[in-house]
MIZAMI-761798 format. One record per residue (C-alpha): residue in one letter; z negated, y, x negated. Coordinates in nm, 2 decimals. Example, Ala and Ser with C-alpha at 12.3 -4.5 7.8 and 13.67 -1.06 7.14 Angstrom:
residues 2
  code      c3      c2      c1
     a   -0.78   -0.45   -1.23
     s   -0.71   -0.11   -1.37
END
This chain:
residues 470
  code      c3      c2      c1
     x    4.12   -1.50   -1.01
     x    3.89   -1.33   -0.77
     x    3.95   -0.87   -0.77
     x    3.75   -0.64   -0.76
     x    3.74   -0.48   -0.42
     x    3.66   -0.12   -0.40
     x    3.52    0.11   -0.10
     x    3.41    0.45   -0.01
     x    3.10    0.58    0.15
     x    2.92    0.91    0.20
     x    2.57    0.79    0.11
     x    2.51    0.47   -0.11
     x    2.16    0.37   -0.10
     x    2.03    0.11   -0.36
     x    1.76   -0.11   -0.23
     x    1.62   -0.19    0.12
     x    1.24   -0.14    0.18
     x    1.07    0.12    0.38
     x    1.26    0.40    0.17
     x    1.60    0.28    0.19
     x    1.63    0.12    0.53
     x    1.47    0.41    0.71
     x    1.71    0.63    0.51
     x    2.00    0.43    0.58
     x    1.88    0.43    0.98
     x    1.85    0.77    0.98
     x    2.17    0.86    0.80
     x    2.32    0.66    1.07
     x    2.19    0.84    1.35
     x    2.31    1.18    1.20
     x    2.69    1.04    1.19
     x    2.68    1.01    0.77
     x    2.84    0.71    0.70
     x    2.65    0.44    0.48
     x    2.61    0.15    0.29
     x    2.26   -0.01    0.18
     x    2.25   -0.26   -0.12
     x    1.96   -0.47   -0.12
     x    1.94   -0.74   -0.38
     x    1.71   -0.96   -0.17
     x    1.58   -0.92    0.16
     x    1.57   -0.54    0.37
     x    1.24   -0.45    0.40
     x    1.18   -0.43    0.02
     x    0.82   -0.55   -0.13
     x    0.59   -0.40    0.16
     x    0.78   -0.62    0.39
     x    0.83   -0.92    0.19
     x    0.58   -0.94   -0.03
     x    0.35   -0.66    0.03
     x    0.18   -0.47    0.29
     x    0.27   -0.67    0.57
     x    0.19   -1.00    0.44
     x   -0.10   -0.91    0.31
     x   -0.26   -0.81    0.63
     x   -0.17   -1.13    0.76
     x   -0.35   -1.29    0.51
     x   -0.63   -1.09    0.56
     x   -0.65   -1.08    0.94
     x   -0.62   -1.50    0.89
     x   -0.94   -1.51    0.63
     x   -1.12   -1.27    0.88
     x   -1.05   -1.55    1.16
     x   -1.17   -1.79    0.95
     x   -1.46   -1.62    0.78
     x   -1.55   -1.52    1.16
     x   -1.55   -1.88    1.28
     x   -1.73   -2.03    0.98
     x   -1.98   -1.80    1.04
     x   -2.02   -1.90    1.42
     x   -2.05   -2.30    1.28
     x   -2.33   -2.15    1.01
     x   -2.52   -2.04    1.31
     x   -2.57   -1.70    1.18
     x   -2.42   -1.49    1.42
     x   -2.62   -1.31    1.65
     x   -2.37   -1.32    1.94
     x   -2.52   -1.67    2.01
     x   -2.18   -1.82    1.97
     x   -2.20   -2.18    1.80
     x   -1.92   -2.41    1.72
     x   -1.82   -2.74    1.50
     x   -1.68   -2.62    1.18
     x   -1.37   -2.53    1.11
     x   -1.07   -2.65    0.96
     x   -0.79   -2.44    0.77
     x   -0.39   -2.52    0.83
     x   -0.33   -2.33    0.52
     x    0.09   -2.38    0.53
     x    0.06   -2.36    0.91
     x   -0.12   -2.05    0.80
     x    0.14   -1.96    0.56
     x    0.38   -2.01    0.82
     x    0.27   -1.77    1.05
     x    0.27   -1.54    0.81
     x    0.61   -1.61    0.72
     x    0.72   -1.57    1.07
     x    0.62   -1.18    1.12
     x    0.80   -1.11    0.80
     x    1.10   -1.27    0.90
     x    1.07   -1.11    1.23
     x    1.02   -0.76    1.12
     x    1.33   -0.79    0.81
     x    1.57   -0.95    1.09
     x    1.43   -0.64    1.31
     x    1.54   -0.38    0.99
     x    1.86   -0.56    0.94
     x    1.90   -0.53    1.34
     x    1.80   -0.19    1.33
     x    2.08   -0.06    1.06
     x    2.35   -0.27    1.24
     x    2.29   -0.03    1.57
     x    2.31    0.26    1.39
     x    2.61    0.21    1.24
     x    2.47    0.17    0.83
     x    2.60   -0.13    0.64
     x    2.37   -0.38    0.48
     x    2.50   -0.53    0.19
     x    2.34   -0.81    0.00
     x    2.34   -0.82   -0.33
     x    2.23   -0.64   -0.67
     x    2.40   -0.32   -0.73
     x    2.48   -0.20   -1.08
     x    2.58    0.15   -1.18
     x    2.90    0.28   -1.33
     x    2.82    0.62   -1.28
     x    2.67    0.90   -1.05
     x    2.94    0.82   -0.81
     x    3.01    0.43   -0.84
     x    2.79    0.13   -0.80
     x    2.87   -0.22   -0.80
     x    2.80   -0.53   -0.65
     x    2.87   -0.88   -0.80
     x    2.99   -1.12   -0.60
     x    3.02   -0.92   -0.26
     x    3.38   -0.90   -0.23
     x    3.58   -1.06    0.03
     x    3.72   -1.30   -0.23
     x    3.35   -1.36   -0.39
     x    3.42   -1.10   -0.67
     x    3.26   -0.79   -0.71
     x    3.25   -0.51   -0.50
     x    3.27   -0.13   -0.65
     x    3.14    0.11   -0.39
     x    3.22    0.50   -0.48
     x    3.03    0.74   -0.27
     x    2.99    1.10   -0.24
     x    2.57    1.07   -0.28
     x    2.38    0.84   -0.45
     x    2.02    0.76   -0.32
     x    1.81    0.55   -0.56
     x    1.52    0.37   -0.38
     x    1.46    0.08   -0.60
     x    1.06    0.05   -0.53
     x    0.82   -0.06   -0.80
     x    0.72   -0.42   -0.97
     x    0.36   -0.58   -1.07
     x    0.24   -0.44   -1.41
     x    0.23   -0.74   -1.62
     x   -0.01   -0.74   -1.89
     x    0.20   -0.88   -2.25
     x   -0.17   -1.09   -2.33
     x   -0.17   -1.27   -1.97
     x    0.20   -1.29   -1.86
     x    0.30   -1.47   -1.58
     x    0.33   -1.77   -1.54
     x    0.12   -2.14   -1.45
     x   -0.22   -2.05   -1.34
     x   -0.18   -1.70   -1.42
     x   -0.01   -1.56   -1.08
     x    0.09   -1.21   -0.97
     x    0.03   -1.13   -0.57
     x    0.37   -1.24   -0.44
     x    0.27   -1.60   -0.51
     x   -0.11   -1.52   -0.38
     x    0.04   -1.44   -0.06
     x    0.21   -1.75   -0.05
     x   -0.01   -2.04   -0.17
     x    0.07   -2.41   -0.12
     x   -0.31   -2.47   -0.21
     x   -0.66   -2.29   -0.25
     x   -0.81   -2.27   -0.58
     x   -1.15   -2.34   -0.60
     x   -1.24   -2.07   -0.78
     x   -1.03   -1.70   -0.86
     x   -1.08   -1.48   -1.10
     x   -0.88   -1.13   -0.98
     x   -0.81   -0.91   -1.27
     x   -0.83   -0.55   -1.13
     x   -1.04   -0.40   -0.90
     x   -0.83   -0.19   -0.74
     x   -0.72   -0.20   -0.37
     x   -0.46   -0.51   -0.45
     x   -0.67   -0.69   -0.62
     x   -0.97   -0.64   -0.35
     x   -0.81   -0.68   -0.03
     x   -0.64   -1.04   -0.17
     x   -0.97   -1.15   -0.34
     x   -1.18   -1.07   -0.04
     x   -0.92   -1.29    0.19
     x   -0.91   -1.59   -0.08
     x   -1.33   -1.56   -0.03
     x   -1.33   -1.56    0.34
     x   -1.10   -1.88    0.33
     x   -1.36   -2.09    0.14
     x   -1.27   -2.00   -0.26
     x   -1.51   -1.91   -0.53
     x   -1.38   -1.52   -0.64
     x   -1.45   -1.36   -0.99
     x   -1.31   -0.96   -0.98
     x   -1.31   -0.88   -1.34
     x   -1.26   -0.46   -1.40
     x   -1.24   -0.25   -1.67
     x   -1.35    0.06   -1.54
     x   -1.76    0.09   -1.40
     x   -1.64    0.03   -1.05
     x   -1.45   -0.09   -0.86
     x   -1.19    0.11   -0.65
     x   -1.22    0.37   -0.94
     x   -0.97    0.60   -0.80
     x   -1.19    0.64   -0.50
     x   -1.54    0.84   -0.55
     x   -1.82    0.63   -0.58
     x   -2.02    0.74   -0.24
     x   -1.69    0.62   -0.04
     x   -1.64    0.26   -0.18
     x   -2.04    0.17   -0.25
     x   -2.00    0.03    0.13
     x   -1.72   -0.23   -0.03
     x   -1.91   -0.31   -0.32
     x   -2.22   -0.41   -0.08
     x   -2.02   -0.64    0.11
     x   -1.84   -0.81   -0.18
     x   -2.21   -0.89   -0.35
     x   -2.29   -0.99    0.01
     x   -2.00   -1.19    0.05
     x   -2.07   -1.39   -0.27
     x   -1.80   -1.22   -0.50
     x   -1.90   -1.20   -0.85
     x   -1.82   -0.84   -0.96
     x   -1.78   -0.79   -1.36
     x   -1.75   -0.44   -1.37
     x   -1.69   -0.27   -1.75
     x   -1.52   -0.61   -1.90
     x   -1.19   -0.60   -2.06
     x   -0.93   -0.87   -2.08
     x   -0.84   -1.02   -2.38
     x   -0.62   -1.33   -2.27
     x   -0.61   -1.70   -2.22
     x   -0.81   -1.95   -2.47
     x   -0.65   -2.26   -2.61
     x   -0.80   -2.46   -2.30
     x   -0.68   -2.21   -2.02
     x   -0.99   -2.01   -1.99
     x   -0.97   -1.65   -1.93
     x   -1.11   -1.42   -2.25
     x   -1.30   -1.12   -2.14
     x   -1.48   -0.90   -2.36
     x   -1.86   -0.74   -2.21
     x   -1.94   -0.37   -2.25
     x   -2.16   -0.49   -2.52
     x   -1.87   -0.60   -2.74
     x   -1.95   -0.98   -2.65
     x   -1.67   -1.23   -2.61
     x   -1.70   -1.47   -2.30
     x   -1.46   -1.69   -2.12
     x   -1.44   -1.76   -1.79
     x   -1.27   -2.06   -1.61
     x   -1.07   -2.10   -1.30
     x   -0.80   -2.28   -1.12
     x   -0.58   -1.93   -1.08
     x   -0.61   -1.60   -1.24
     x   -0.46   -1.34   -1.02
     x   -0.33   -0.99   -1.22
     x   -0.37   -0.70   -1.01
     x   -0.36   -0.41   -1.22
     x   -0.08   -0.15   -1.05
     x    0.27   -0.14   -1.01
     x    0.55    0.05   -1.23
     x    0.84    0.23   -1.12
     x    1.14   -0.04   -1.12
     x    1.37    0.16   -1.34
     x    1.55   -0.14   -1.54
     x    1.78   -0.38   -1.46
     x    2.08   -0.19   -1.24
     x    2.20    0.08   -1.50
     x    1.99    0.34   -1.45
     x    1.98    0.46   -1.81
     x    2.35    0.55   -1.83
     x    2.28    0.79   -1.57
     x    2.03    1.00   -1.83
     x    1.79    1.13   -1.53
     x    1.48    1.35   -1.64
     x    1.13    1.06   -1.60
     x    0.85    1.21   -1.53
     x    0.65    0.94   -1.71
     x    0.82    0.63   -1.63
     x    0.91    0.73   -1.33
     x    1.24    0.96   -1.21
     x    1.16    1.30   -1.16
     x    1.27    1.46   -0.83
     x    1.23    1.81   -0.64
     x    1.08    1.90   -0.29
     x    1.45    1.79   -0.14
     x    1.41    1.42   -0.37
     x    1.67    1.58   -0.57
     x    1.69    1.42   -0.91
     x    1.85    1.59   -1.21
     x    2.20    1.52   -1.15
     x    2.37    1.66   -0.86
     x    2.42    1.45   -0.52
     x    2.17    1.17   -0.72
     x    1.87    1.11   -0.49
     x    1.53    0.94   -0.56
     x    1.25    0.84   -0.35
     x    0.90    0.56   -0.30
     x    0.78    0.40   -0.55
     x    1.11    0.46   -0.83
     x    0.99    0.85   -0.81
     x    0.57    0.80   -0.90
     x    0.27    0.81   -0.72
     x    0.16    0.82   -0.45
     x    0.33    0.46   -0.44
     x    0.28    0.42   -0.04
     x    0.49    0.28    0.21
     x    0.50    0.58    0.40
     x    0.59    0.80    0.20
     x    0.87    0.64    0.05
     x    0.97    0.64    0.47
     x    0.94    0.95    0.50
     x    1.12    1.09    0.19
     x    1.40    0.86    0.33
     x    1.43    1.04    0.63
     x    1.39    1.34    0.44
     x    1.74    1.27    0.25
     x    1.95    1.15    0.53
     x    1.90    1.50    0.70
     x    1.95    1.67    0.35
     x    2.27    1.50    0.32
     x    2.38    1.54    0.70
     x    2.35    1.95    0.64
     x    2.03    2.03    0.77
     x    1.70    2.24    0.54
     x    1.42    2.01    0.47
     x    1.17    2.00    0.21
     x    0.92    1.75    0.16
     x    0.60    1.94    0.17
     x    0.35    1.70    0.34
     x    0.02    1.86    0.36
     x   -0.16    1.56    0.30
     x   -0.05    1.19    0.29
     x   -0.30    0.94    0.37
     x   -0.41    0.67    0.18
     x   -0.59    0.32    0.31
     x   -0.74    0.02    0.14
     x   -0.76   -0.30    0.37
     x   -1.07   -0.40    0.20
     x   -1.38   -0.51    0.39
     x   -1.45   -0.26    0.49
     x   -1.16   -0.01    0.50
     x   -1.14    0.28    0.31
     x   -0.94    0.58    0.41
     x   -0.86    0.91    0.22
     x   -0.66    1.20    0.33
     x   -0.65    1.50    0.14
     x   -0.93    1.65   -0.05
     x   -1.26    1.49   -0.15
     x   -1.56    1.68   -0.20
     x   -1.50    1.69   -0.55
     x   -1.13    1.76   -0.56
     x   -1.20    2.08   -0.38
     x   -1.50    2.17   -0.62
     x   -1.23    2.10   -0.93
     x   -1.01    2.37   -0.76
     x   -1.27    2.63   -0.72
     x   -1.26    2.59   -0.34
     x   -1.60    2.66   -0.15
     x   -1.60    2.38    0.12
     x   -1.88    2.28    0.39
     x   -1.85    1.93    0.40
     x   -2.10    1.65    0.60
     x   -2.08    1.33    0.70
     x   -2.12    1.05    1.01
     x   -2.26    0.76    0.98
     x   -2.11    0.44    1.18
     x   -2.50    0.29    1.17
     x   -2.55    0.59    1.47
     x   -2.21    0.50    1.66
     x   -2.21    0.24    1.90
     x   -1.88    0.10    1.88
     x   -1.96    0.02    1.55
     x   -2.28   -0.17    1.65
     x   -2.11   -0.37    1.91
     x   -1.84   -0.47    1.66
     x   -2.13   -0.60    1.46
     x   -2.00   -0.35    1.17
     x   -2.26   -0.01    1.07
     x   -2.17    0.01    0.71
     x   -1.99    0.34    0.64
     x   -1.91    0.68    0.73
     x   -1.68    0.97    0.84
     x   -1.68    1.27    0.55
     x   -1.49    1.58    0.63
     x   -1.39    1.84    0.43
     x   -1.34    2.23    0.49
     x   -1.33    2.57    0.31
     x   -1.64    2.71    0.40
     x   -1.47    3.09    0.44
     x   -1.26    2.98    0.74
     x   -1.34    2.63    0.84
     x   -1.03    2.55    0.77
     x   -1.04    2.11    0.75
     x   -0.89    2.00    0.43
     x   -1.00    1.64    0.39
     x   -1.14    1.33    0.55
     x   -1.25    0.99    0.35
     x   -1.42    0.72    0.60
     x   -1.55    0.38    0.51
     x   -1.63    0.12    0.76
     x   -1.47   -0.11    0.99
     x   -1.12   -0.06    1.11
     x   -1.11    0.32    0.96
     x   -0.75    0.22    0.92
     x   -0.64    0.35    1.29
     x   -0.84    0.66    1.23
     x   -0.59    0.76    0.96
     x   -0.38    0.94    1.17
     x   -0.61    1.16    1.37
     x   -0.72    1.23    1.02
     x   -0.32    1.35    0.83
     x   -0.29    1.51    1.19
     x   -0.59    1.76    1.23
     x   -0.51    1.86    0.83
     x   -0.08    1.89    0.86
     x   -0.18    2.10    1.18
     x   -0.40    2.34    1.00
     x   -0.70    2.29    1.20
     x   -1.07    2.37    1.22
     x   -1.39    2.21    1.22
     x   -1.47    2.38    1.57
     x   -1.08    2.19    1.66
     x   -1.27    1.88    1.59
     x   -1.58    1.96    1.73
     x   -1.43    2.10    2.09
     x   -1.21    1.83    2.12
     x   -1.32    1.57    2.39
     x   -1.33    1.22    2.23
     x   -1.32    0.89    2.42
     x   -1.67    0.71    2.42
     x   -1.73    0.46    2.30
     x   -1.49    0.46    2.04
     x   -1.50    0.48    1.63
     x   -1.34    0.79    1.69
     x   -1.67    0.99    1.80
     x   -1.78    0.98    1.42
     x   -1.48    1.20    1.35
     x   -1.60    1.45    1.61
     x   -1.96    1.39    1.52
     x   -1.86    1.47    1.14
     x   -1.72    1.82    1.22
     x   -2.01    1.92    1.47
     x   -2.20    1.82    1.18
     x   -2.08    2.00    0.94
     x   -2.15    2.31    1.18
     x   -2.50    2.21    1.24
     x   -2.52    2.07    1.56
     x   -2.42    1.70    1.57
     x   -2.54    1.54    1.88
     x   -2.65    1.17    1.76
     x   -2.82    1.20    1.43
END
């Protein structure tokens, strides 16, 4: 009969994605000895099933779209070819291949720091004890007692009760992995999931239905930033059915959907995909005997990630919104140097937020409105890409750069853009506003021509009154 083995640890972490691993990294580095449990693979959902995949998929549909375009004859480049042909599990494949790459790289990167990675799915005892079935020496179960508990479990898709998983009704771990194409999709949510998978199921040849409840899509975002992805879907031949509610599946597999008239309809397809958010991941390892304050349904933490019981830690997805990648990463290294002895506080002055859609969509900070809301007076203007030349030559003018300041000081205190690859102007963006600086910052600040970059300069010379190319 196996035992129970038992070991010691200063910090435990529970679960391996971007919050845990980089903790556990981290911790290593500072001389803390640790142990990560991760039930499946490190690297968590945005590795796995998530973030990464995803813009495989979508950098694959782009390929194709972009090539099927070439065979149409419609491009303007003068590039013609024969038509082409999708690999779609050679496709799969490659997609596979950078995930396994970057979780062998995380395992990799724990080893040499001296954190332990141990598979398997932890259960609580208490504030101070975890255990793992089945990772004994022997096969039994491991109990691991530590002085600090870090609890970075992640999130899960919301499943509606009406339209549970299952058959042709699929979440976005199995659209990131298909075996076939439907012929047609009908996404359920129009919010950044939902959109960046349905625009990449369209680009590979597939008929796509977005069905949302709210009056537009991308409702989080105002409606001047994401009119640019709206344009594109309806050019791209996605049927948008904004203000329709879900009701379920008919007897003959159809999906029920209810008009903002009040009007029953049903809509058939080959898969339904249910995008609708994620939740806090909260069940299923003990977490209740622990008694934590929620905030909502998620754990509530502090400035130091600090949940309600002492030494019990919290961070990504477990502790709310904003549910990104990067923050859970950097509330990871936030802890490790907490529990190593040193005086941090995770104070961010704005945390940037992307949608892969087509085109991007980037906020950081405040919007125009957020700052009204707050009875801030702001100067704000923006840059269109349809007057920057790398745009034109990447055949992409839709969009704009919008910034944000307080009209007293000219203090910048948000940026939105929409257009293409806005993604990589993130960072300038979280930068300018973490280092407190000024529209005349911007606007003095030499930028590289030609580059998608100028519309961020361009913006804040804009927003003085003098912008050079509009």
């Amino acid at each position: 009969m196996s035992q129970t083995q038992t070991i010691e640890t200063q910090l435990l972490v529970i679960g391996g994605g971007p919050g845990g691993y980089i903790a556990g990294i981290r911790a290593g580095q500072l001389g803390v000895k640790t142990i990560v449990v991760e039930g499946v693979n490190a690297g968590g959902t945005c590795l796995n099933i998530g973030c990464i995949p995803s813009k495989a998929l979508i950098h694959a549909a782009e390929e194709f779209a972009k090539v099927a375009s070439y065979a149409a004859g419609t491009s303007p480049l003068g590039i013609s070819v024969q038509a082409p042909a999708l690999d779609l599990a050679k496709t799969v494949e490659w997609k596979a291949g950078i995930v396994r790459k970057l979780t062998g790289g995380v395992s990799a990167l724990l080893k040499k720091n001296g954190a332990q990675l141990i598979k398997g799915w932890a259960t609580i005892v208490d504030g101070k004890t975890v255990e793992v079935a089945g990772a004994g020496e022997d096969g039994g179960a491991l109990r691991i007692k530590c002085e600090h508990l870090l609890l970075a479990t992640g999130s899960d898709v919301v499943e509606l009760p009406f339209l549970p998983f299952g058959g042709k009704v699929i979440s976005s771990t199995e659209a990131l992995s298909p075996t076939s194409l439907p012929k047609h999709l009908i996404v359920v949510g129009g919010g950044y999931i939902g959109l960046e998978l349905g625009t990449a199921y369209r680009k590979l040849g597939c008929e796509v239905t977005v069905v949302e409840a709210q009056d537009r899509i991308l409702p989080a975002y105002d409606a001047e930033l994401t009119k640019p992805v709206a344009t594109h879907l309806q050019k791209a031949g996605v049927k948008v059915l904004v203000k329709h509610s879900v009701l379920g599946l008919s007897d003959n597999g159809a999906l029920r959907v209810r008009d903002p008239d009040g009007a029953e309809l049903t809509l058939d397809a080959d898969q339904i995909l249910v995008a609708v958010g994620r939740r806090p991941k909260t069940d299923g390892f003990n977490l209740e005997s622990l008694g934590l304050d929620l905030a909502g349904k998620a754990i509530r933490i502090d400035d130091q990630c600090k949940t309600s019981m002492r030494n019990v830690w919290a961070i990504g997805d477990v502790a709310g919104e904003p549910m990104l990648a990067h923050r859970a990463m950097a509330q990871g290294e936030l802890v490790a140097e907490v529990v190593s002895g040193k005086k941090r506080h995770f104070m961010p002055a704005a945390i940037p937020a992307v949608c892969f859609t087509d085109p991007e969509v980037v906020v950081v900070g405040l919007s125009p409105d957020d700052a009204k809301a707050q009875g801030i007076e702001i100067k704000t203007s923006m840059f269109p890409f349809a007057a920057n030349g790398r745009a034109m030559s990447l055949e992409s003018t839709d969009g704009f750069v919008r910034v944000v300041a307080r009209a007293n000081d000219h203090r910048i205190l948000g940026w939105q853009a929409v257009g293409v690859q806005v993604s990589e102007l993130s960072i300038a963006f979280v930068q300018s506003i973490e280092m407190g600086a000024t529209l005349e910052d911007i606007a003095g600040t030499i930028h590289p021509h030609p580059t998608l970059g100028e519309a961020v300069q361009e913006a804040a010379l804009r927003a003085l009154g003098h912008a050079l190319h509009i």
